[in-house]
C-alpha positions as CSV (number, residue, x, y, z in Angstrom):
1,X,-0.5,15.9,-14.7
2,X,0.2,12.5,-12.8
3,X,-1.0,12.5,-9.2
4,X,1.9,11.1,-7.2
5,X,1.0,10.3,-3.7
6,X,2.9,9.5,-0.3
7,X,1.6,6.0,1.5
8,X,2.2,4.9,4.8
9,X,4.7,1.6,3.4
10,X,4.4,-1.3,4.8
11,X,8.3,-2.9,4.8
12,X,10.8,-5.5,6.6
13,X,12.4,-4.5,9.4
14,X,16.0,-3.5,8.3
15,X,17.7,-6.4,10.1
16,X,15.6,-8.9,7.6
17,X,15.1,-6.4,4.5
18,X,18.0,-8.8,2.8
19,X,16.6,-11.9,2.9
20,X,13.3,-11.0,2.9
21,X,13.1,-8.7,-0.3
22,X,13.1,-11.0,-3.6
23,X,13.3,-10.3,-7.4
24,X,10.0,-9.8,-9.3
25,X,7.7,-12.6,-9.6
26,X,7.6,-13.2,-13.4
27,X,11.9,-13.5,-13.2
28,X,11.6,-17.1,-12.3
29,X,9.6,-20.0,-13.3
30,X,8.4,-22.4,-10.8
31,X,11.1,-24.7,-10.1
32,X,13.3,-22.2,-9.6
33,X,11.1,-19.9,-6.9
34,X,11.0,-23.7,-5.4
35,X,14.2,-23.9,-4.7
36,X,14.8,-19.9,-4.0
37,X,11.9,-20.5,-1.1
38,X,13.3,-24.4,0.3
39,X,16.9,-22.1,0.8
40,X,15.2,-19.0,2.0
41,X,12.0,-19.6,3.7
42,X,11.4,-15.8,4.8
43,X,11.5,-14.7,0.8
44,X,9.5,-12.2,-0.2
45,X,9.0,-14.7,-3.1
46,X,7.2,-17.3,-0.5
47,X,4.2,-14.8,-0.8
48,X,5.0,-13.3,-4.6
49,X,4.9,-16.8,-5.3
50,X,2.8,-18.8,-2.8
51,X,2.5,-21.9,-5.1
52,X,5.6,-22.6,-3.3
53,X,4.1,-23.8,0.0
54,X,2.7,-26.8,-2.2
55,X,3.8,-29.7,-4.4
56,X,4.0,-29.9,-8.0
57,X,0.2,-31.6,-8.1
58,X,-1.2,-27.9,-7.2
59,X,-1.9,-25.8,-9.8
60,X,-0.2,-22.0,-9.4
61,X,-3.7,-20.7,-10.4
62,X,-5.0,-22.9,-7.7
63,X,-7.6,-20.3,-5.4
64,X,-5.6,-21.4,-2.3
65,X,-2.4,-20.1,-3.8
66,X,-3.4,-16.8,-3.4
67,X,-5.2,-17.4,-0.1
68,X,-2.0,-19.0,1.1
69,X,-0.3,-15.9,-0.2
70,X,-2.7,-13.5,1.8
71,X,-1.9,-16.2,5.0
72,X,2.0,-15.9,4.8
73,X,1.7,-11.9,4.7
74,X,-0.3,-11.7,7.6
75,X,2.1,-13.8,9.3
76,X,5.0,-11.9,8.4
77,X,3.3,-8.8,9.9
78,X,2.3,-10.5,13.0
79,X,5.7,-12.0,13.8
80,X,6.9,-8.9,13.2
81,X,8.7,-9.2,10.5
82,X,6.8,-6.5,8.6
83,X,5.9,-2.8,10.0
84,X,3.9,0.1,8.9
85,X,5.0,3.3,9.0
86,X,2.6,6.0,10.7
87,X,2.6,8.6,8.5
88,X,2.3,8.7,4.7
89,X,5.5,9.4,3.3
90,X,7.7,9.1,0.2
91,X,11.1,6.6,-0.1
92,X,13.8,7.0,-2.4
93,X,14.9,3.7,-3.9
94,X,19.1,3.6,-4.6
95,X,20.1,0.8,-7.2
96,X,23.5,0.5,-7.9
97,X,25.2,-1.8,-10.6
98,X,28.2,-2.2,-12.1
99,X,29.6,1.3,-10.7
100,X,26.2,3.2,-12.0
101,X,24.1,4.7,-9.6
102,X,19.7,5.1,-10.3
103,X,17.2,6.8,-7.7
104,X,13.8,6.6,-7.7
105,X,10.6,7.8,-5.7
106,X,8.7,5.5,-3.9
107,X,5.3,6.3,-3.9
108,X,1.7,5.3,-5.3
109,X,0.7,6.5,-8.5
110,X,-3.5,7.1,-9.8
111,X,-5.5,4.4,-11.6
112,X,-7.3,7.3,-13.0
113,X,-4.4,8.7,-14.9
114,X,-3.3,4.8,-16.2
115,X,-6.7,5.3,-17.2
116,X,-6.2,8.8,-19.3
117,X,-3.0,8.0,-20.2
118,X,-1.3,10.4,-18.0
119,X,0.5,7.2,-17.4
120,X,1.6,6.4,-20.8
121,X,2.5,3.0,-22.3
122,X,5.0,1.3,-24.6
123,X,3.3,-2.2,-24.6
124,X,0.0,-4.6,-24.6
125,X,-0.9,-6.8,-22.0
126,X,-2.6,-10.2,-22.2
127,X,-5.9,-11.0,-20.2
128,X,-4.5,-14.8,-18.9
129,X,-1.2,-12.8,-17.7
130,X,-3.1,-10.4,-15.8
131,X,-5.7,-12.4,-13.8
132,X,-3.1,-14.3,-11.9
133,X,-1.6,-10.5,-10.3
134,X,-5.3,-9.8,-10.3
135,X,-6.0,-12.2,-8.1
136,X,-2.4,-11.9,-6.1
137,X,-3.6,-7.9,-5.7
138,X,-7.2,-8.9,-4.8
139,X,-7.1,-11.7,-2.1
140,X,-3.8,-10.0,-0.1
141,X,-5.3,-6.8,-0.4
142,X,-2.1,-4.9,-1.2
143,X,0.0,-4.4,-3.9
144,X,3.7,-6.1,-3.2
145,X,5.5,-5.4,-6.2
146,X,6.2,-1.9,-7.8
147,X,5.6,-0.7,-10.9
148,X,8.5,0.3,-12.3
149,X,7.9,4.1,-14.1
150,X,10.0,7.3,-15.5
151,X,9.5,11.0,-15.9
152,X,11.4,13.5,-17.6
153,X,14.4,14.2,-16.0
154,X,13.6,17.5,-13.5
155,X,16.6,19.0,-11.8
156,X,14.6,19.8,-8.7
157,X,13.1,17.1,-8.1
158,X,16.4,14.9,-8.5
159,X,18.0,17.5,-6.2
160,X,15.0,16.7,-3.5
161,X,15.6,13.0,-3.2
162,X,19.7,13.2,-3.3
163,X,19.4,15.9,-0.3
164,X,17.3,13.0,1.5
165,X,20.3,10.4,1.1
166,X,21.6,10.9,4.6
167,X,22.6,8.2,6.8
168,X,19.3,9.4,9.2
169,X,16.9,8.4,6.9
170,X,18.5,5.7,5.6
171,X,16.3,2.4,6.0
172,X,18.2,-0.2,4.0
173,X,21.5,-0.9,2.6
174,X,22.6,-4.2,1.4
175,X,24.3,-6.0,-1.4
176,X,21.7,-8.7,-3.2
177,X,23.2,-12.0,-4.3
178,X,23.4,-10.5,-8.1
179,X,25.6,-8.0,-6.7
180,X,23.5,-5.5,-7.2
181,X,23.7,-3.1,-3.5
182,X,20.0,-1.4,-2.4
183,X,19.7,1.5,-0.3
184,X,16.2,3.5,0.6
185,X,16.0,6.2,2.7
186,X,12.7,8.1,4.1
187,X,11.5,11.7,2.9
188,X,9.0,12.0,5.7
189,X,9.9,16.1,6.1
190,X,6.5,17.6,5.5
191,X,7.7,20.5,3.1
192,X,9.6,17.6,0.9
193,X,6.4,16.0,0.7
194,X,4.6,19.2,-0.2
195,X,6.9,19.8,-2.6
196,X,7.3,16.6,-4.6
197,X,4.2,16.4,-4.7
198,X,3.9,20.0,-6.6
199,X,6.5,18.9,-9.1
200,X,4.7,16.3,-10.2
201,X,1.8,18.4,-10.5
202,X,3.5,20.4,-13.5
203,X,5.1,17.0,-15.1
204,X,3.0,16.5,-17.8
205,X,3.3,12.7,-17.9
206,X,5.0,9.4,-16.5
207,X,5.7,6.9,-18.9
208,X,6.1,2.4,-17.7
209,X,9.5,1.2,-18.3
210,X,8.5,-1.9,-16.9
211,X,5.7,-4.0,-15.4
212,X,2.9,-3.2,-18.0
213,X,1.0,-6.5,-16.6
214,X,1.0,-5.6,-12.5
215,X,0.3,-2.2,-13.7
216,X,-2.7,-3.6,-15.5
217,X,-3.7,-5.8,-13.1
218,X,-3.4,-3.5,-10.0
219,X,-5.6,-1.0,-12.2
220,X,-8.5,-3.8,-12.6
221,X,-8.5,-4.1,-9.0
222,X,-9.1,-0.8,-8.2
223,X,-11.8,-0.2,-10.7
224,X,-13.4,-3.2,-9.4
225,X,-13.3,-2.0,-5.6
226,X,-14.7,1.3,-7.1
227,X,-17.3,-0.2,-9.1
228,X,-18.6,-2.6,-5.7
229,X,-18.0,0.8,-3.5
230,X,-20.4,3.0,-5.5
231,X,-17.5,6.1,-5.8
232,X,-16.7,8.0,-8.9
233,X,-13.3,8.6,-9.7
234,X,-11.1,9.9,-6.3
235,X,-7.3,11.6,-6.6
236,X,-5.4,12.5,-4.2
237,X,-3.3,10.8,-0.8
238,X,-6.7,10.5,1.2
239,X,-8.5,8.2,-1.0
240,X,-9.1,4.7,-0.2
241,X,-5.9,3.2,-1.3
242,X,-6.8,0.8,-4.3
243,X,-7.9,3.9,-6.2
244,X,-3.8,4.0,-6.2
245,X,-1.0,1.8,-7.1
246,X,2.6,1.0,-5.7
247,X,5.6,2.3,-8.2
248,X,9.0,3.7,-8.1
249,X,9.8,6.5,-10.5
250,X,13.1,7.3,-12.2
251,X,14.4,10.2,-14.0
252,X,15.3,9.1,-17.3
253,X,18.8,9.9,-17.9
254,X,19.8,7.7,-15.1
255,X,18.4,4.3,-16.5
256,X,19.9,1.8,-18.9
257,X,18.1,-0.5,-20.9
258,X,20.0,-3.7,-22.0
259,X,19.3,-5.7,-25.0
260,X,16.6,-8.5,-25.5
261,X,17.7,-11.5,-27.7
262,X,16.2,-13.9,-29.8
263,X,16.6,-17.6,-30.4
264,X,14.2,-19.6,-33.4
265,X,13.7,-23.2,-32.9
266,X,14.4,-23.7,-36.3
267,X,15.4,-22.3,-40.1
268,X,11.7,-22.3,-41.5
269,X,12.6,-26.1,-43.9
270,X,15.9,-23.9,-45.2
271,X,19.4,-24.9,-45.2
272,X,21.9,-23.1,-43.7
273,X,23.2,-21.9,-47.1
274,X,19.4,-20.9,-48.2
275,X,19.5,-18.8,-45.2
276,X,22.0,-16.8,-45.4
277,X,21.6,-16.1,-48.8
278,X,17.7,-15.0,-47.9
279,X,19.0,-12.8,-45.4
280,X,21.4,-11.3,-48.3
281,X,18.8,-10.9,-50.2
282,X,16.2,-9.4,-47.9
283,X,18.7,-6.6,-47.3
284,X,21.3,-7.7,-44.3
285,X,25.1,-7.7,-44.9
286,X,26.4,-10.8,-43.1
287,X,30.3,-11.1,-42.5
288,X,32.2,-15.0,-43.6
289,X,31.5,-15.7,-39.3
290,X,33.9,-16.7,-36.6
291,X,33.7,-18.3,-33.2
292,X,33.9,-14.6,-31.2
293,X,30.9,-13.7,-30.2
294,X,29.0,-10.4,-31.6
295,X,27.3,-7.7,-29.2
296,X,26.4,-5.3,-31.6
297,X,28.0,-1.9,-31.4
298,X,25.4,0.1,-33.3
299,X,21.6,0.7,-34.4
300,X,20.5,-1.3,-36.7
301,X,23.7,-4.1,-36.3
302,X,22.9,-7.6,-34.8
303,X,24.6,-10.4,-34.3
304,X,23.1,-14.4,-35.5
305,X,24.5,-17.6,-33.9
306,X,24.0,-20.6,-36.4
307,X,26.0,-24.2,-36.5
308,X,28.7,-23.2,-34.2
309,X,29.7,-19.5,-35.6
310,X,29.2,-16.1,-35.4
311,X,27.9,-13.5,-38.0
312,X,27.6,-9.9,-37.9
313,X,24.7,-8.4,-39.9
314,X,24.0,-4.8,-41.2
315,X,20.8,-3.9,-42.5
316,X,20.9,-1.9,-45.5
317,X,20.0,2.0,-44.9
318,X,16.6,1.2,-47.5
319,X,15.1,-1.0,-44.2
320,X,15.7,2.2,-41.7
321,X,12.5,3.8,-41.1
322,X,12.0,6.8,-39.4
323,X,8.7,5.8,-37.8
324,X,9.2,5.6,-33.9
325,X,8.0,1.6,-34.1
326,X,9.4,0.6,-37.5
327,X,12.8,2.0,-36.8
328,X,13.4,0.2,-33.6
329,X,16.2,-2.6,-34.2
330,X,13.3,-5.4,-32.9
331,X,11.0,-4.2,-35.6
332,X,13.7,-4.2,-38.0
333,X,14.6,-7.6,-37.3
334,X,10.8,-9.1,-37.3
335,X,9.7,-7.3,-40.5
336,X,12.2,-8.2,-42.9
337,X,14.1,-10.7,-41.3
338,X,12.1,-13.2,-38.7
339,X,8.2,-12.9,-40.3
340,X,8.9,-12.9,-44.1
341,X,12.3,-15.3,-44.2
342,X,11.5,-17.3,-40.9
343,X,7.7,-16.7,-40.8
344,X,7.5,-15.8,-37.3
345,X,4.4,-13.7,-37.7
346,X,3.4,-13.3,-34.1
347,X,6.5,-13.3,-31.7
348,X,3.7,-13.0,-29.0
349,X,2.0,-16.3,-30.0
350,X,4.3,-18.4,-32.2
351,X,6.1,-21.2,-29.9
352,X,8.9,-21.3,-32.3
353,X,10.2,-18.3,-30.6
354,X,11.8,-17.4,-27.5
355,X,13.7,-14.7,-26.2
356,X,16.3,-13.8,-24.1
357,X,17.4,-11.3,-21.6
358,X,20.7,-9.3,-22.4
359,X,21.5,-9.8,-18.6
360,X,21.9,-13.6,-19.2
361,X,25.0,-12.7,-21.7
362,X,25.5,-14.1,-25.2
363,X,26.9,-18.1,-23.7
364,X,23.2,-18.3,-23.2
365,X,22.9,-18.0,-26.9
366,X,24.9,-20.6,-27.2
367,X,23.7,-22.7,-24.7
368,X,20.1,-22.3,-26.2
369,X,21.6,-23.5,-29.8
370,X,23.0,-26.3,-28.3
371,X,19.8,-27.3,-26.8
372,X,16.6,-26.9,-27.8
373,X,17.1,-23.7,-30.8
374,X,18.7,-23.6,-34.2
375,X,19.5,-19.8,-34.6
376,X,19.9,-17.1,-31.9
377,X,19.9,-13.3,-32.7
378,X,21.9,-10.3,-30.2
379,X,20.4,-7.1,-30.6
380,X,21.6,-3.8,-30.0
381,X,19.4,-2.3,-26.9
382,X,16.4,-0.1,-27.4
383,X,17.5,3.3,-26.0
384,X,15.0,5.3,-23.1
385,X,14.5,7.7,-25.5
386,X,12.8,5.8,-28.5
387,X,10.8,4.1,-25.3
388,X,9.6,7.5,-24.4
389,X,9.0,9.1,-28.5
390,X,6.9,5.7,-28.6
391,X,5.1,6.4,-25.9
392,X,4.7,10.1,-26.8
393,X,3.0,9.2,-30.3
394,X,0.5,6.7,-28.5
395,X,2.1,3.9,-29.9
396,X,3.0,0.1,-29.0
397,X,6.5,-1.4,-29.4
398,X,6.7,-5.3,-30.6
399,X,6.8,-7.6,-27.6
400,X,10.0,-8.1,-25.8
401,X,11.6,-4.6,-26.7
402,X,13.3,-4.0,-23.7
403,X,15.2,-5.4,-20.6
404,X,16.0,-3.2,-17.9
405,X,18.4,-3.7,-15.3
406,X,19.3,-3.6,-12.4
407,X,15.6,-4.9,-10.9
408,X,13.4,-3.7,-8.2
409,X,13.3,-5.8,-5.8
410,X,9.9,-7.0,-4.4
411,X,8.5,-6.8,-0.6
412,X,10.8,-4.0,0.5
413,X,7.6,-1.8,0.1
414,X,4.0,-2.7,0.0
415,X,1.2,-0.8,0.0
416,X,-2.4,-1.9,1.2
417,X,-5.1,-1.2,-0.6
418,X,-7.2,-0.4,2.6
419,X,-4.5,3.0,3.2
């Protein structure tokens, strides 16, 4: 059963929670968090990102990165900007996008059950993608950007943090630049804590949605501090805090996963005609194309961008599998469409590859074909629920399986690793 904790947050004041709270990290590459910081000097990304503070001639694995990083969180703390609260407690997280409404629990979650898989997960990490949030983690000494997790839905539970929605315990509301509108509220009562933290005693599980890396990362930090402190394993609120990590948890039948695209450099030394008819071939129905674009409608439908036109393609029932992995549209499309006709054997290695969030709409297709790729791919999105039967069977989807939406945003809570 997953130990979920209450932490004394630290957070913006609410006058400066806008400005100051920024997307994850990993959403922008570094020109862009350049120019996000030069407009916005009090972002969160200033700190998430602290390679900022210096010109292009520093390298963002640079050890004074992440001291300057530890520097501009102190400051913010000092000038006030940031406070602590002086109880633990729990927050519910609102996100609202689009008309649709998902709340979450804010609270930190056990390095011992990522451990024992009471956390479970959909996806690998890589080593030289976790040592730069190891690093980040280790020199602030806190964790600034939640892990983003589910549970099964539980009536209760939902009930609990929608009773806490009440304009006196609300700590933020505002709209993001995305459009996306924020609102957190504090469940301090002492028999909601009690409570929550029962429910979650008789969950059997919590599954990452995203942020498999910082959860990674955040993990290897605390078994690090463990390891130099001398302690066997610790649960519960009262242990030092990097024996626990920050997340938000969701119920699962309020999130939406959108698609995650793919765009090839290139048609493996085919023509276009060769290609096509491979595809044929290999089992996939394509349509004469036309210049709408296709958002597939169904599993196992895609839509392919090549020379100006689009194609709708249908795989052929014999290249449905039943398996939780194999029968996820991504899989379909690597297995019999990108490795063996395309030989992208590795989409996690192979620079031929690239994908592309469904949030960036299908232009971006486009725009990559005109640029720098040959052939894009739209996918129909993975749904929560073959996330979770993956999970379930202890098994690993391909890379790049899902895009959620909307995103967390990062410094309205952090937790130190010394609470």
């Amino acid at each position: 059963m997953p130990k979920v904790t209450p932490f004394k947050a630290i957070r913006p004041i609410p006058t400066k929670a806008d400005a100051f709270c920024a997307l994850p990290y990993d959403v922008y590459n570094r020109k862009e968090a350049c120019e996000i910081v030069k407009k916005n000097p009090l972002s969160f990304l200033s700190i998430d990102r602290a390679e900022t503070s210096f010109g292009d001639d520093t390298d963002t694995y640079d050890p004074k990165v992440y001291q300057k990083a530890r520097e501009l969180l102190l400051n913010r703390m000092q000038d006030g900007t940031l406070i602590r609260d002086e109880k633990p407690c729990y927050y519910a997280y609102e996100l609202t996008m689009n008309g649709r409404t998902q709340t979450g629990i804010v609270a930190c979650s056990s390095v011992d059950d990522y451990m024992n898989s009471v956390i479970k997960k959909h996806e690998n990490t890589r080593e030289e993608k976790e040592l730069d949030r190891i690093n980040h983690v280790d020199i602030t000494n806190a964790h600034t950007g939640p892990i983003f997790l589910v549970y099964r839905s539980e009536e209760e539970l939902k009930s609990i943090v929608s009773s806490s929605k009440t304009a006196e315990k609300m700590l933020y509301d505002f709209t993001s630049d995305d459009g996306i509108r924020h609102r957190a509220f504090i469940i301090d009562d002492e028999d909601k804590i009690r409570r929550i933290g029962e429910i979650f005693d008789s969950i059997p599980c919590t599954y990452i949605a995203d942020g498999h890396h910082r959860c990674a990362s955040a993990v290897k930090v605390g078994l690090k501090r463990r390891d130099q402190a001398g302690e066997g394993s610790n649960s519960g609120s009262d242990v030092p805090g990097y024996e626990r990590f920050l997340s938000v948890i969701f119920p699962d039948d309020e999130l939406m996963i959108m698609p995650y695209n793919r765009v090839v450099k290139d048609l493996n030394g085919m023509s276009k005609e060769e290609f096509i008819s491979a595809i044929n071939k290999a089992g996939f129905k394509t349509d004469t194309g036309s210049d709408t674009p296709v958002s597939p409608s169904k599993k196992a439908q895609f839509g392919m961008f090549l020379d100006g036109k689009w194609y709708r393609l249908e795989a052929d029932e014999k290249l449905i599998s039943t398996d939780p992995v194999k029968g996820l549209d991504v899989s379909i499309l690597q297995d019999n469409l990108l490795g063996p006709i395309l030989g992208i054997q590795d989409p996690r290695t192979d620079k031929r590859i690239d994908f592309v969030g469904g949030i960036r709409g299908l232009g971006e297709l486009e725009k990559r074909c005109s640029e720098d790729m040959k052939v894009a791919f739209s996918m129909y999105p993975t749904s929560i629920r073959e996330l979770l039967d993956v999970a379930d069977a202890g098994l690993l989807m391909p890379p790049k399986s899902t895009w959620f939406e909307p995103k967390l945003r990062s410094g309205m809570f952090i937790h130190s690793l010394d609470d």
